[in-house]
C-alpha angles and dihedrals in degrees: 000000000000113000105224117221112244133233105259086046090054086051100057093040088058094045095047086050095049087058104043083055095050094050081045098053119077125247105264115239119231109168128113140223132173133186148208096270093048089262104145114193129197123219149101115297108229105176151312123229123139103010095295115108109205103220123186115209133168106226093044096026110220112354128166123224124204102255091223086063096058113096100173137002142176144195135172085206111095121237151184102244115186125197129200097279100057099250114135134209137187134216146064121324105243138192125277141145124301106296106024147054136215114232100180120318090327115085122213133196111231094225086071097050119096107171146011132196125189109230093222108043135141118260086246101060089054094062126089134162146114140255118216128197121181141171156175138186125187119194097196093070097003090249114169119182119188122185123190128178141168146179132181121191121202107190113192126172099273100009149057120208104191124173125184140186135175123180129185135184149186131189112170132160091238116042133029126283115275122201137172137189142185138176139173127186105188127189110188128181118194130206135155123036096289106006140094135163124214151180114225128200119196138166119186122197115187119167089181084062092044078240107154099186127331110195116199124186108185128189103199152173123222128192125181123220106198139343146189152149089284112034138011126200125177145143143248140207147154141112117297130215107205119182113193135202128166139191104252101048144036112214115105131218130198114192138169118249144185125230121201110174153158145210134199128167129177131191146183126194100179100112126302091042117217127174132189130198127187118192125181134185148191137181123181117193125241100181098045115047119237097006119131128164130191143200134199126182126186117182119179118187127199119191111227101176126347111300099011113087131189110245135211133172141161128186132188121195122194135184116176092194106032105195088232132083114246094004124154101253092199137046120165122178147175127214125188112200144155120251141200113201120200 
């Protein structure tokens, strides 16, 4: 005799299948872009830095639209949406007439935003960097050069996480080993419009400047001049705790610096991307007299093929007093890699 299902036990079988079939089915998206040619795209709006507004769809996947050919958007989703001058404002982006949106009760026009965060996103999307590998081999002295670099950027509401490294190093037939290594682990709160606030940890290796290992914690301010989707320019200062050691000693110095910098990056997105990024700096010394060293990066990106990029970068290091007796108070090098960007 077949044995029937009751009601209660249907029941149960049909709620536990509605909800497996809600957690299966895929959040519908509802936002809206539309461009310069009348094109309007449905998705899910991710995020906006840099001029390149990440977009999910479902038929494309994640694209990323050029934020000078938006002409309107909207999302039901609310944001943090930040303009040049450093003001931010919350809520929902709603409609408005070609070139603006309205964020509230306030109305912006999309020439002056320059980023915008979802309030609820995943820790991922809030990542970006990018990883370099780079190399040489020369027949002639066997001499072979590798180059490796990576940063990663976590950008919260009121925060910025950063880690970088940059590693160099030569093996040749005729002449010693020479390595170099460099790493920063930057923690940056922001408030303000234009103002943050940070602890930096950084560790410095360079055979060339018989510098076994210089270790800087910096406690710094941070103020940026402009910005906007194209360029970024800003300055940095703050004491500085700088613990020395060199090859051909073995004595150890700790000393209190200065540090007196600035930043500018540019970038273009129209393709073929290319960014650019300056950093100087300069750190005065309050516990040697007279001693003063200097830094300069520049770092210049082409993009290949989406996502790998052709790097270049070039750095100088000075220090007008080495704490070691016959060391090179210079070193300056170029490196030439291939980077994937994420």
């Amino acid at each position: 005799m077949q044995r029937s299902t009751s009601p209660q036990c249907s029941l149960w079988i049909a709620l536990v299948f509605i909800l497996m079939s809600a957690r299966m089915a895929p959040a519908q998206k509802s936002d809206s872009v539309w461009i310069r040619n009348g094109d309007r795209i449905t998705g899910e709006v991710k995020s906006l830095s840099r001029a390149l507004l990440k977009y999910s769809t479902d038929d494309l996947g994640t694209i990323y639209i050029e934020w000078d050919k938006v002409v309107r958007i909207s999302s039901k989703a609310t944001f943090e949406v930040q303009v040049n001058t450093g003001e931010k404002y919350y809520g929902t982006l709603g409609r408005a007439s070609n070139g603006w949106v309205a964020i509230g009760a306030d109305t912006l026009s999309l020439f002056h935003i320059v980023a915008i965060t979802p309030i609820r996103q995943r820790l991922l999307d809030r990542m970006d960097g990018y990883v370099d590998l780079g190399f040489s081999f020369q027949k002639a002295n066997k001499t072979l050069q590798l180059t490796s670099g990576a940063k990663v950027l976590y950008r919260g509401p009121r925060s910025e996480t950063s880690l970088e490294i940059s590693t160099f190093r030569e093996d040749r037939e005729d002449a010693p080993q020479t390595t170099r290594l460099t790493g920063d682990l930057t923690e940056r709160y922001l408030f303000g419009n234009l103002w943050s606030a940070g602890l930096a940890i950084g560790y410095e290796r360079n055979e060339e400047l018989d510098l076994a290992g210089r270790s800087r914690v910096v406690a710094f301010g941070a103020r940026t001049i402009s910005r906007s989707n194209h360029a970024e320019f800003g300055t940095i200062a703050g004491p500085v705790i700088t613990r020395e050691r060199y090859f051909s000693t073995d004595s150890v110095s700790v000393s209190l610096e200065g540090l007196i910098g600035a930043v500018f990056n540019a970038f273009r997105y129209d393709s073929p991307k290319l960014n650019t990024s300056v950093t100087s700096q300069l750190y005065p010394s309050f516990s040697i007299q007279g001693r003063v060293r200097w830094q300069n990066d520049l770092r210049v990106s082409y993009e290949l093929v989406k996502d790998f990029m052709l790097t270049v970068t070039l750095f100088d290091s000075f220090d007008n007093k080495p704490q070691s007796t016959g060391a090179e108070k210079n070193d300056y090098g170029t490196t030439l890699a291939i980077s994937w960007t994420f």
